[in-house]
N, C-alpha and C positions, 0 to 999 in steps of 0.2 A: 504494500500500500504506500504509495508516494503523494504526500499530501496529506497534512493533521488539519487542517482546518477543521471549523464544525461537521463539514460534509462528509470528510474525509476521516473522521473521528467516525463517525454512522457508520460510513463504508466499516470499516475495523472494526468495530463490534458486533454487527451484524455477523463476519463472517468469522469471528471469532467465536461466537454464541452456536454458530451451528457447526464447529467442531474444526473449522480449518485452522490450519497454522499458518500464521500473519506474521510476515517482517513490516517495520514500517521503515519511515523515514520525512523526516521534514523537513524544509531550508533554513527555519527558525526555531532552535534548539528550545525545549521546554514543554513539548507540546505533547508527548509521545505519554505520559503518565497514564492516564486512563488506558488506551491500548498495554501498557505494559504490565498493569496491574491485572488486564484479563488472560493476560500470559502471551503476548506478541514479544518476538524477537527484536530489539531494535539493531540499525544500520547504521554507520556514520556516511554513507553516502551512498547516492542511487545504484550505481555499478553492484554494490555488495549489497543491497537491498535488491536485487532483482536477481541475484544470482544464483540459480538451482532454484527461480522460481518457473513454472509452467504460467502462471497465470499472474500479470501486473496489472494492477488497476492505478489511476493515475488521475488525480481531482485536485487541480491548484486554481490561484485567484482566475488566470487566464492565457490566451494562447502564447505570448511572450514569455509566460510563466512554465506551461507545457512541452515549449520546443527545447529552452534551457533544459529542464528536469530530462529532456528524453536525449538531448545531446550527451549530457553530463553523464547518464546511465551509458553510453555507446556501446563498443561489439558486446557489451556484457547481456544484451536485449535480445543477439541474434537468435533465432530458431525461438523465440517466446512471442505471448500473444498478450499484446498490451492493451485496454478497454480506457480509456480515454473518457473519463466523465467531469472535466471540465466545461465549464458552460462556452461555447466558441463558436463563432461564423462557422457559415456552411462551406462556405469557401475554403478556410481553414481545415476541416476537418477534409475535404478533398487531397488539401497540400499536405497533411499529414499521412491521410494512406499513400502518397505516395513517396514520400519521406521513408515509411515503414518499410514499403516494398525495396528501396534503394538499401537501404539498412539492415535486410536482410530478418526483420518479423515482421510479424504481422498484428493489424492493428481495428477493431473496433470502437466504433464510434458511440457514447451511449449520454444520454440526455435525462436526469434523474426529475420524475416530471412531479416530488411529492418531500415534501417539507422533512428535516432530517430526525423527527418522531416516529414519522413509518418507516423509516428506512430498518429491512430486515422483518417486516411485518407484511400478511399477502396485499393491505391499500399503497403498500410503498411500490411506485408504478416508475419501471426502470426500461425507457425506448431505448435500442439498439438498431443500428446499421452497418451494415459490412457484410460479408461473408459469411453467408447462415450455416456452413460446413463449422467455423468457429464457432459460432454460438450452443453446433450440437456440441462442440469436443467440450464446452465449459457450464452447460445452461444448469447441469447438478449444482454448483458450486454458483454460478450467479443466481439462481433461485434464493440463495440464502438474502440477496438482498431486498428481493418484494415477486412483486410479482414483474416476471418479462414480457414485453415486446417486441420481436422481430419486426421493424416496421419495414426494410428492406435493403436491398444488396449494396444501394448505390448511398459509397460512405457523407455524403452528405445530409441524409436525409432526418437522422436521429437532429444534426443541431437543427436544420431546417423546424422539426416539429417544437424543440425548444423554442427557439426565438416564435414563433408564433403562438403556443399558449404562453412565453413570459409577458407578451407583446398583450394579451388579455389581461394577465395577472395585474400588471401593473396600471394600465391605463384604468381596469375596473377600479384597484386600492386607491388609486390618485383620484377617482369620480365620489369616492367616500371619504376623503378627507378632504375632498372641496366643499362637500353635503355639510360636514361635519362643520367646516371653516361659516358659512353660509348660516349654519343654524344657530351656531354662537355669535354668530353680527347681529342676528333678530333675535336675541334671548333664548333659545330652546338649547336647551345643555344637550352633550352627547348622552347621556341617559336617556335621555328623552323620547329621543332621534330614535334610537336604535332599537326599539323592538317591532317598530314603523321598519324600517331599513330591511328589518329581518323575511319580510313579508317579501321582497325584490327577488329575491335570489329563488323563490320560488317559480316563477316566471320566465325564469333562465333557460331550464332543460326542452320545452318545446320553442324555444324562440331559436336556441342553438340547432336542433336539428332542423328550423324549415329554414333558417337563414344562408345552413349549410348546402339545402339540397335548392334552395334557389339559385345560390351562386354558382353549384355545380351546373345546374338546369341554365343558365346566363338567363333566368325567369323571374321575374321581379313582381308581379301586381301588387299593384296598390291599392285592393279593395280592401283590407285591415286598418293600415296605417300607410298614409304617403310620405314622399319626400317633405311635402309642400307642410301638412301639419309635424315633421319632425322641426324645420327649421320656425316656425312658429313658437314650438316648447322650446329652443333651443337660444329664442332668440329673448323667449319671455326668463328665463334661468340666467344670463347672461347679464341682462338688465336688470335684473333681484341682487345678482353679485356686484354689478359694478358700482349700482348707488349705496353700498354696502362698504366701498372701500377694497374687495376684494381683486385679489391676481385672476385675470381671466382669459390670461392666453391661451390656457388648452381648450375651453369654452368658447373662445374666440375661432380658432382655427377651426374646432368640429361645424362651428357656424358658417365661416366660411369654406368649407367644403361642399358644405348641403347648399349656400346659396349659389355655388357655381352647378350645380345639378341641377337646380333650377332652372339657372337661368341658361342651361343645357340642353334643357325640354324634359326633363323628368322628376318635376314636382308630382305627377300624380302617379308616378311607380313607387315600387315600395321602398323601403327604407333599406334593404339588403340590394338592390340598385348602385348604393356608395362603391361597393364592392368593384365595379366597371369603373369605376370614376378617378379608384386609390390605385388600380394596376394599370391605367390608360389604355385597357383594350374598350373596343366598340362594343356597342349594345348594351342591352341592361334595360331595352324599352319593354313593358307589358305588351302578350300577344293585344293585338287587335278584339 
């Protein structure tokens, strides 16, 4: 295991708990306690930390951080299969299998898509891409960390699915502590807020799958909800914040996205229509 951070501490126990034998190692000494009290081997450096292991897993800040850690391990890596769960561009992780193949191992790419409490429990949800021949030779032993994913061969695709749910994660958390910012300008404390709040997230799971299968479908109507009354709510939220005092740039943009849809011609398609608008391919108009 290369890499004690929080993440990378989950990784280590987890696969400690289910009976493997863990070398660790960290760039900043101190950090190995935990792993070493559940009985991990420690390393003074990558090379001897990977060495006479079959399987290296590898979660640092980022991919500056990753190339260094997988340099510094050099021929000591060759004929072993590295898993790469550092958060990184797709790109990235492209330029790294091919880094691996020059290198002489081989390398999966994997995207840890659940907070470091599941980790090692079957909701801790662990994507993988690269070469599913890998994944059989290790899937006993990555088991121990949640539940896997094969999402596909093409080593891009684990970060691709990262960056797209963190790309929810975070824009939904920053929509609730603007809620938050917004409710405390008008007096209603976060207590308040939040069991109202709790009610949202309810209305997620069918909005998620038809917004899914409209963008697949490039099918939008706007017989539920249109563009034209998104930018309406957005422009009425926006103006609540700003005579408030409040930062509204992310409020701002989402408004001006939707007003140039409009003024695009698809104010009366649906609000999953944005989708055409954010990748600048065509369409996105309701059948006739």
């Amino acid at each position: 295991m290369l890499g004690l951070g929080p993440m990378g501490r989950a990784l280590a126990r987890a696969l400690l708990s289910a009976g493997h034998p863990v070398t660790v190692w960290n760039r900043t000494p101190g950090r190995d306690a935990e792993p070493l009290a559940l009985g991990a081997r420690s390393a003074g450096s990558p090379a001897e930390a990977v060495a006479g292991a079959p399987l290296v897993l590898l979660c640092v800040r980022d991919q500056p951080a990753a190339r260094a850690v997988l340099e510094a391990a050099g021929s000591a890596l060759r004929g072993r299969t590295v898993v790469n769960a550092t958060s990184i561009a797709p790109d990235d992780a492209r330029a790294n299998a091919a880094h691996a193949g020059a290198g002489g191992f081989r390398l999966l790419n994997a995207a840890i898509a659940s907070p470091t409490p599941t980790i090692g429990r079957p909701e801790g949800t662990v994507l993988l891409s690269g070469d599913p021949e890998l994944l059989a030779a290790h899937r006993t032993t990555l088991r121990a960390l949640g539940t896997v994913h094969h999402v596909g061969a093409e080593p891009g695709r684990a970060a691709a699915f990262d960056a797209a749910l963190l790309d929810l994660f975070w824009t939904t958390a920053h929509g609730y502590l603007h809620a938050l910012a917004l409710a405390r300008a008008e007096g209603i404390s976060g207590a308040e807020l939040a069991p109202f709040a709790q009610g949202l997230p309810r209305l997620l799971p069918p909005l998620i799958d038809g917004f899914a299968r409209q963008a697949d479908d490039r099918s939008h109507p706007g017989d539920r909800s249109s563009i034209v009354s998104a930018e309406a709510g957005l422009a009425h939220v926006a103006h609540t914040a700003r005579a408030r005092g409040l930062d509204t740039s992310v409020l701002d943009a989402a408004l001006a996205l939707t007003r140039r849809a409009v003024a695009a011609g698809h104010g009366p398609d649906g609000v999953s229509a944005l989708v055409e608008l954010l990748t600048g391919e065509p369409g996105g108009r309701a059948p006739e």
